[in-house]
N, C-alpha and C positions, 0 to 999 in steps of 0.2 A: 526508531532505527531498527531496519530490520538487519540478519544474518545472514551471510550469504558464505559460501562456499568455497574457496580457489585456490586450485592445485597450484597454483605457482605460490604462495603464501605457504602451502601445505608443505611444499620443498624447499623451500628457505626454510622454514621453521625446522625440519628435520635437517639442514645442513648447519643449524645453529645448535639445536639437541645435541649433533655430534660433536660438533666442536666445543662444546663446552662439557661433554662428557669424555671425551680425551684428553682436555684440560683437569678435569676429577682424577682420571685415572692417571695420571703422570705427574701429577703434580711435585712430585719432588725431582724429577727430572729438568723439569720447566724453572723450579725454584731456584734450582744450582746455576742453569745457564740464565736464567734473564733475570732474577730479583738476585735477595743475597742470602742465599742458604737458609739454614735451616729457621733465619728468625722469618721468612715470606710463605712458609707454610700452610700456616693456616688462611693467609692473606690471598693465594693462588687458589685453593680449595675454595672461597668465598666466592671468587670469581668464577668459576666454573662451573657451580651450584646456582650463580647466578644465572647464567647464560643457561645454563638448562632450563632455567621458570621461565626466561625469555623466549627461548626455544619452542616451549608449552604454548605458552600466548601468541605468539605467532603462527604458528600451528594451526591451530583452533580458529586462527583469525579474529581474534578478540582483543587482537591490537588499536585496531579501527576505530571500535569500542570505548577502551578506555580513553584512548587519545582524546573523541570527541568529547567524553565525559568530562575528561580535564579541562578541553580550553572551554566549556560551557560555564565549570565552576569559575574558572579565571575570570572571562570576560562578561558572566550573567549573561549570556544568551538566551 
């Protein structure tokens, strides 16, 4: 499988970076209005850390990638 390139990938992955690092950086803002204070803390930070790896890998466009990898392992392809 080869790698290819694509800015629309490239902008999604950078609209998901943000968002999940706006998520990082508010996170206690976010905690108070949407989870329940102070005990969703660390649980909102996890989320937001996530979506930034998410962010990376999309980005990159190495989502493709893995995807394929998985359902090859699933189904032995």
């Amino acid at each position: 499988m080869s790698w290819e390139f694509s800015i629309g990938w490239f902008i999604l992955g950078v609209i998901i970076l943000a968002a999940g690092a706006a998520v990082v950086i508010f996170y206690r803002q976010i905690s108070y209005g949407i989870g329940s204070g102070i005990n969703s803390f660390d649980r909102v930070k996890l989320f937001g850390i996530i979506a930034c790896i998410v962010g990376l890998v999309v980005m990159a466009n190495l989502h493709t990638f893995l995807l394929g990898l998985l359902v090859n392992l699933i189904f032995r392809r």
